[in-house]
N, C-alpha and C positions, 0 to 999 in steps of 0.2 A: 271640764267634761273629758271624760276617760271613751276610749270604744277598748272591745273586748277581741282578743285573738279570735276565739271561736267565731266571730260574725265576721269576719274578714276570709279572702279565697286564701286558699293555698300558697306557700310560699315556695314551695319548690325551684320554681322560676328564679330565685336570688342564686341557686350554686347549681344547679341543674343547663339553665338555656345558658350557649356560650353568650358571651359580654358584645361579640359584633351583631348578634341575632336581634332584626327592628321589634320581636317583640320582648325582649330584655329593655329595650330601651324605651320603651313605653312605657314599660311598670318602676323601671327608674323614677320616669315622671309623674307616675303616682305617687309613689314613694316621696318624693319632692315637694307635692301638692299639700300631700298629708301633714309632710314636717314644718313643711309651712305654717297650716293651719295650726297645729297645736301651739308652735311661736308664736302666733300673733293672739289667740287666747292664754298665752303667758305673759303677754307685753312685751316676748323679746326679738331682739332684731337678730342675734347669729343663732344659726340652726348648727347641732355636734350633726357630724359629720362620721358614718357609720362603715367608710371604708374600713379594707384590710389596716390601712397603716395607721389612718387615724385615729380606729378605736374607740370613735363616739369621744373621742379626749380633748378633739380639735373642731372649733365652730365656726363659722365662716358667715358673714355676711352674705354673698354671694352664691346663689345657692345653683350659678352655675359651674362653679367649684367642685360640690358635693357629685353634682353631676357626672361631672368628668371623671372623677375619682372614682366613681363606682361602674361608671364606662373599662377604667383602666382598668380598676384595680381590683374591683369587686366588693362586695359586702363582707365584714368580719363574720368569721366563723358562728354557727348557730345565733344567729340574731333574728331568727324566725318572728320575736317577739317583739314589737317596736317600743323597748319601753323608754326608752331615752326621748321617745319622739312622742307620747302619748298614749300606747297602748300600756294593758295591766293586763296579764294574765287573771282568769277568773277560777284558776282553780287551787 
């Protein structure tokens, strides 16, 4: 099961709100929630990890890791699209 960018809000919030702002850190944990889900309708246990440094290259069990990481360090550039995490662009 795929969801589609368009039916999701606005991303702006990943490089726009600063990283200490509580409602960045919110949609962190949506962002979390989501990756979750999609792992566990893959059957897998580490979620890629979509910081700046990780690159979606490094997965982590712990997905209060990914957290932190994107507390610190922020989201990789244009990743508007979550496709590592289960979304598809539909166009």
């Amino acid at each position: 099961m795929f969801f589609y960018y368009k039916d999701l809000m606005d991303r702006a919030w990943m490089y726009e709100l600063p990283r200490v702002d509580p409602r960045y850190h919110l949609k962190v944990s949506t962002f979390i929630d989501a990756a979750k889900s999609h792992a566990s309708r893959r059957k897998e246990k580490e979620i890629l990890c979509p910081c700046i440094d990780c690159d979606n290259k490094k997965a982590w069990l712990d997905t209060r890791i990914i957290h932190s990481h994107l507390i610190k360090r922020g989201f990789r550039p244009n990743y508007k699209i979550w496709s590592e995490h289960g979304e598809v662009d539909d166009d």
